[in-house]
N, C-alpha and C positions, 0 to 999 in steps of 0.2 A: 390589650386583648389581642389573640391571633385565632382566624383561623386552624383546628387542628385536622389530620389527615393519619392513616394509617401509617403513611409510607411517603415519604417526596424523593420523584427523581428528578436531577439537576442534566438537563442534556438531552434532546429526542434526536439524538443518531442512532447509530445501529441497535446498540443495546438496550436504550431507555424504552419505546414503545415496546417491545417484545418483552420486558420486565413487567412495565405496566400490565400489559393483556395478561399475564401469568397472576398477578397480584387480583388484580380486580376479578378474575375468575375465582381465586381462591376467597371471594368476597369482602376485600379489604377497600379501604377510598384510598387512591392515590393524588395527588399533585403533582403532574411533569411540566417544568419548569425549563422553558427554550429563551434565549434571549434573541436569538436571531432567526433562523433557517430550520424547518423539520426535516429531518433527513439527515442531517447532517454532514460532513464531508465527503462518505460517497454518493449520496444525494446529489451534494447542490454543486461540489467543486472536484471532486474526484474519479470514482468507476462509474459513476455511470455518464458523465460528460464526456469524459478522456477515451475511455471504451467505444464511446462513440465517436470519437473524432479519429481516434485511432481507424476505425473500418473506412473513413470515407478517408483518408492516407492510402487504405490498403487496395481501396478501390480505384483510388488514380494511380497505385504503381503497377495494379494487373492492366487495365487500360492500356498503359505504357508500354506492357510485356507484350500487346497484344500479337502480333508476331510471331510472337516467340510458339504460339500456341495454334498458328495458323486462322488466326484474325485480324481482321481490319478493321483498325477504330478511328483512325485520321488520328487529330489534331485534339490533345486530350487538353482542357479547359476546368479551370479552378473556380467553381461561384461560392464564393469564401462563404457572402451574407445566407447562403440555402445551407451551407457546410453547420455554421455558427446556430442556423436556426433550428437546423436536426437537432443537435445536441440540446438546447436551452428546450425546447419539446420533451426529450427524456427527462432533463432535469423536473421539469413543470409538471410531468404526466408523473412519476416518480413521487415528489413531493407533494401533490393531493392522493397519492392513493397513503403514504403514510398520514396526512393528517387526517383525512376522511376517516381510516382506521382506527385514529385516536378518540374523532369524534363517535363512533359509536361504542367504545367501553363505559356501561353500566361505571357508576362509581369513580371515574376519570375527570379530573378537573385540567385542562391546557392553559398554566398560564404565560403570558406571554411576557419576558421579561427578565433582568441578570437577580440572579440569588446570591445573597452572601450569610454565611452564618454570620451572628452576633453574638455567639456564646457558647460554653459549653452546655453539655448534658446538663437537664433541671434536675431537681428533687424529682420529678416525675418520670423522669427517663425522657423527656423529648430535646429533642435540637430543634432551635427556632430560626429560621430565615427570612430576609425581607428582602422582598421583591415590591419595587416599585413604591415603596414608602409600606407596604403592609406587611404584617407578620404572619409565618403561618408556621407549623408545626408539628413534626411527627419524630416517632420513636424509633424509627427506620429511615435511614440516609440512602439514596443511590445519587454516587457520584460518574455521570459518562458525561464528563464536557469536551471530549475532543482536545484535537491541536488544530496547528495551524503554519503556515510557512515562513521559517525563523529569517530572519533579516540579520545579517552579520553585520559588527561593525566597521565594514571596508572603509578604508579614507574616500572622501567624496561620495559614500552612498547619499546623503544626503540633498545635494546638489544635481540630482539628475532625477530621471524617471525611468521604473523601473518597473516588469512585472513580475508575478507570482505564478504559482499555480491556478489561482482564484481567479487573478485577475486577465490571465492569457486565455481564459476560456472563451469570453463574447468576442472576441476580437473578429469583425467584418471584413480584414484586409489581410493579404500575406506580408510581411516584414520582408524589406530586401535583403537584409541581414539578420539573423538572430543571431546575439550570442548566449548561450546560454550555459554558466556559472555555475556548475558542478557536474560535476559526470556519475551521479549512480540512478536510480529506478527511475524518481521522476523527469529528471534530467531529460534522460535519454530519452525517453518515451515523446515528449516533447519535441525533440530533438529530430528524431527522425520525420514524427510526422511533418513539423511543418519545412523540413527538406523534400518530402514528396508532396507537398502544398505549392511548392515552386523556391521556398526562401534558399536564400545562400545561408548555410550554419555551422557556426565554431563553436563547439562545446571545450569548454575550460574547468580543468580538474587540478586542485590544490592537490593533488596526492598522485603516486607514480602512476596508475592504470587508473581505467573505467574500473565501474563497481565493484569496489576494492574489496572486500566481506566477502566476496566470491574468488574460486581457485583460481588461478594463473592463465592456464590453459581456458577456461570461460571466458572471464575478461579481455584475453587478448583476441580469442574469438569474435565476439561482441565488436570490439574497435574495429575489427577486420570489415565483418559486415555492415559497419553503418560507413566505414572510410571505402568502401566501395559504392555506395550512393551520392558519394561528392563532399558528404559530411569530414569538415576539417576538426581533428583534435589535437589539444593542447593541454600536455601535462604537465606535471612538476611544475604547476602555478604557485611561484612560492611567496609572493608576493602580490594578491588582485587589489586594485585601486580602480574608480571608476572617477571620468573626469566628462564636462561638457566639451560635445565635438560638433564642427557645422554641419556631421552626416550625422549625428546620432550621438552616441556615446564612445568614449576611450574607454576600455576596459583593460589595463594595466595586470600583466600577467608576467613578465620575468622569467619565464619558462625557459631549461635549459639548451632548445633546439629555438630558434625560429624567431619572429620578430618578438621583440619586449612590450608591443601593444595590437589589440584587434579592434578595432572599430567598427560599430556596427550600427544598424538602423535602430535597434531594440537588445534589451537585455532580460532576459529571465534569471533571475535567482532561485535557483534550486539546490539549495545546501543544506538541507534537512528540516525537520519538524520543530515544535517546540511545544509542550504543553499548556491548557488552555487554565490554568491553577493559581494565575498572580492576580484575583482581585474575587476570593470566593472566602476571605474571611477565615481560610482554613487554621493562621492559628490560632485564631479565637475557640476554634473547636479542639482546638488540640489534635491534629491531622497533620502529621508529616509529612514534609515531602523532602527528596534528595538535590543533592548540588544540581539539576536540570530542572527542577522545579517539579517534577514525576511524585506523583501520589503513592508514598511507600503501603506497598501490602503485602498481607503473609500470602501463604497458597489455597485457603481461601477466599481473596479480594477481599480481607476486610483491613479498612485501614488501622492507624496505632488510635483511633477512638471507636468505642464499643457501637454498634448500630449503625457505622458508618462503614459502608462499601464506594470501591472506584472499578471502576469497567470502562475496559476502551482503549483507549489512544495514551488516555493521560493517567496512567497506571503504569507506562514503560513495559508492559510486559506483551506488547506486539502493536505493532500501528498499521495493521488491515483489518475489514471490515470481517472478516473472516475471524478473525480472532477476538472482536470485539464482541461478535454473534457467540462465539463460544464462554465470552467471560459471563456473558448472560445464561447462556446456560449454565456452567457450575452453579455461580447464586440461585437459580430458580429451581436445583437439582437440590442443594444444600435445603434451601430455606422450606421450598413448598411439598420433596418427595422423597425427606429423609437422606437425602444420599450425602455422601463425603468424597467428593469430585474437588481434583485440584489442579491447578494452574500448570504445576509439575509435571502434571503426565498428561502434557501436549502434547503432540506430533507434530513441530510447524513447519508445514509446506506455505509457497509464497511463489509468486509468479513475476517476471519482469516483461513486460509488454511490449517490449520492443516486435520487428516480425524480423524472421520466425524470432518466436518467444522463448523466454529462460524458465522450466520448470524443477523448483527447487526442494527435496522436503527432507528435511534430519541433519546431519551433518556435514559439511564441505568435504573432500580429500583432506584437505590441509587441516579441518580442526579433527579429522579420525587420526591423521598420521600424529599430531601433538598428542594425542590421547596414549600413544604409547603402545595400543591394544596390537595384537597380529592382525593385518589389513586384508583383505580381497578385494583386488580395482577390476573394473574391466570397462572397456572404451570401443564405439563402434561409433565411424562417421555417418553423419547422414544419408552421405551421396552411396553406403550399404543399405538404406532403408530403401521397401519399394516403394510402398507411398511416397513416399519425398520425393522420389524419382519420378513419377509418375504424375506428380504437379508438379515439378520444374524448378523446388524448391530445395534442395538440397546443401544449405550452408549449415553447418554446426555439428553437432554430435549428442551422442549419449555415455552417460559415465553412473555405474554401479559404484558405491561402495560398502563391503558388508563385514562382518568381524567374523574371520577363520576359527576360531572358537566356538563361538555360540551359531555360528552359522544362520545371525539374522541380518539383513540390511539396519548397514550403519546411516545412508544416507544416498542420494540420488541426483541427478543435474541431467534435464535433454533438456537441449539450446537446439531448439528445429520449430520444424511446423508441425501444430498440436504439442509442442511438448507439453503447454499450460492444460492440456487435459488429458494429456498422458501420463504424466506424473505420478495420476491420482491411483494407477495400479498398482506403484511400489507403494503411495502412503497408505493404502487402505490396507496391505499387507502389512506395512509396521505397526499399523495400529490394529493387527488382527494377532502382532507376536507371531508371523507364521514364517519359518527358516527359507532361507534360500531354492532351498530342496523341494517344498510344496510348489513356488512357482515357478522354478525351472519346468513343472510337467502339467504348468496351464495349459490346455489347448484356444489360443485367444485367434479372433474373425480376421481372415486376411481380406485385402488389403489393407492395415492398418500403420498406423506407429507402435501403437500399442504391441502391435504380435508380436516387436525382435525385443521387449523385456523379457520374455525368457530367455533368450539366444544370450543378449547381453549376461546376463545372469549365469546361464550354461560356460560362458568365456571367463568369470571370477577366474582371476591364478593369485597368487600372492604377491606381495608388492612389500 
């Protein structure tokens, strides 16, 4: 016998509770099925911990600056355990307001616990899962299980200690050394902070630049700015190896410049995600997934079995909470309000948190120029923005790109301050379809970042 249920979601990260409240309004019973953490990654180990360590970073390198600014702060001091205890507050205060939430949906059952199918579709249409030795059952699958921080198989990883994203969050002490083992989004954000935390840090990138997915001119930007905070980088790691040292760890890099090993007090591993899909039974349901273990789906989230949907992280098709919010939306557009909403006609902007920040949305230069189309670039530095000027902040730039043709932005990059929320003027215009020409003749609020997107725009010449 099982338990049966309108609808079961596998996951209460981003998308699952916001699924549920839609379902149980439309008066269906759900079962959301968490085996660890409500919240999920940005919850419990990602934006909203790291966000918050990120400001108290940001706030001992203004301290620092003070001077700069015609103040006197003395002797600026790092209380790591007050640092560690902000963040685990957000997380905490975070993760009771989503379970509180869950606990008041009419119709919601929270269990606690890993689900695995056992089977295909019955004669009746449902999929059954068992959690925790029982069974339960519904006609409607939602899959949001997240990822998690992939673990390569270095020689010697085994042999040492080692942290994650997860696991570098509580940390009560600064590292005399970090090194930390990759250089894109999370890396780095890491990276700097705990360099304005006081630590000594070598970031080590198997690949020739920082965050390599991004144009030339950003990336070397980006390295510019954080190797101007003391932060050492080490590319073309073609070989990393981790071995036991009496200071810490050997981490074995082979890089074409500079010593063949860094040792450090501490290691972070930050070489990307993995999905969370290797023990949910999926072929038993006949659920696909690709050589990364990713939950294949069409453009509407529904996987290759009928009643079965994935949202999120572990669907490959964006690994921010932002996107993960939006897989829920299509399905709940699809399912509960008629509509035919697809994956496809996203507009993904993405942010890298470094300061000043990377604000990213459509296409790189470099995948407009492969695309072959007639180009429009246009590029203005910082230290041209007033605002920038005006905080004292002026490392980076802004970069247009739009297609001479159709006269709409192709794609967009400001690596400054505010860019992560400056950004959102050009996405909101690609997702409104509106040509270059309409924003060139915004009148936007000075002093801002925002006001030289038309300027920038106004400078398009062809490229």
């Amino acid at each position: 016998m099982s338990r049966s249920f309108d609808a079961i979601i596998v996951g209460a990260g981003q998308a699952g509770p916001a699924l549920a409240n839609r379902l149980t309004a439309a008066g269906r019973t759900v079962a959301i099925v968490e085996r660890h953490l409500v919240g999920g990654t940005c919850v419990n180990t990602g934006c909203k911990p790291t966000k918050t360590l990120v400001a108290s970073a940001y706030a001992a390198f203004l301290a620092r600056r003070g001077a700069d600014f015609g103040v006197s702060t003395g002797p600026v001091g790092i209380d790591m355990p007050t640092v560690a205890a902000r963040a685990r507050k957000v997380i905490l205060d975070s993760r009771k307001g989503n379970e509180d939430w869950l606990a008041g949906m009419p119709g919601l059952e929270l269990i606690r616990g890993h689900a695995r199918f056992v089977g295909a579709r019955d004669a009746e249409g449902r999929y059954t899962l068992e959690v925790n030795g029982e069974s339960i059952a519904a006609r409607q699958v939602f899959l949001n299980v997240g990822g998690r921080a992939s673990v390569p198989d270095f020689p010697g990883i085994d042999e040492v200690d080692y942290l994650t994203n997860s696991t570098i969050i509580p940390l009560e002490t600064v590292p005399e050394h970090l090194v930390v083992v990759g250089g894109s989004y999370i890396g780095l954000e890491f990276a700097q902070m705990y360099r304005r935390f006081g630590a000594r840090v070598t970031v080590v990138e198997q690949g020739p630049r920082l965050v390599g997915r991004e144009d030339e001119d950003v990336s070397l930007e980006v390295r510019a700015i954080l190797e101007a905070e003391g932060i050492e980088v080490r590319t073309g790691a073609c070989c990393i190896r981790l071995a036991r040292h009496a200071n810490g760890v050997a981490v074995g890099v082979d890089c074409t410049d500079g010593s063949p090993e860094v040792v450090g007090s501490h290691v972070l591993l930050a070489v990307g995600r993995r999905p969370n899909t290797d023990d949910l039974g999926l072929d038993a349901a006949g659920i696909a997934v690709d050589d990364k273990g990713y939950i294949r789906v069409n453009d509407r989230l529904e996987t290759s079995a009928d009643g079965v949907w994935a949202l999120g992280d572990c669907n490959g098709k964006g690994a921010f909470t932002h996107t993960a919010w939006n897989d829920y939306e299509i399905v709940a557009a699809n399912l509960l309000d008629g509509g035919d909403r697809k994956v496809s006609e996203r507009i993904l902007g993405y942010a890298l948190y470094v300061d000043p920040p990377l604000g990213r949305v459509g296409m790189s230069e470099t995948q407009a120029r492969a695309s072959g189309r007639p180009l429009l670039v246009s590029r203005r530095p910082m230290a041209r923005v007033g605002r920038a000027v005006e905080k004292g902040e002026t490392r980076g730039f802004m970069k247009i790109v739009a297609d001479a043709d159709t006269r709409r932005i192709l794609g967009a990059a400001i690596l400054g301050t505010s860019g992560d929320e400056a950004i959102h003027g050009i996405l909101d215009m690609m997702n409104a379809d509106a040509s270059i020409d309409t924003l060139q003749w915004a009148v936007p609020i000075h002093p801002t970042v925002s006001e030289l997107i038309p300027t920038v725009v106004g400078d398009l010449k062809p490229a």
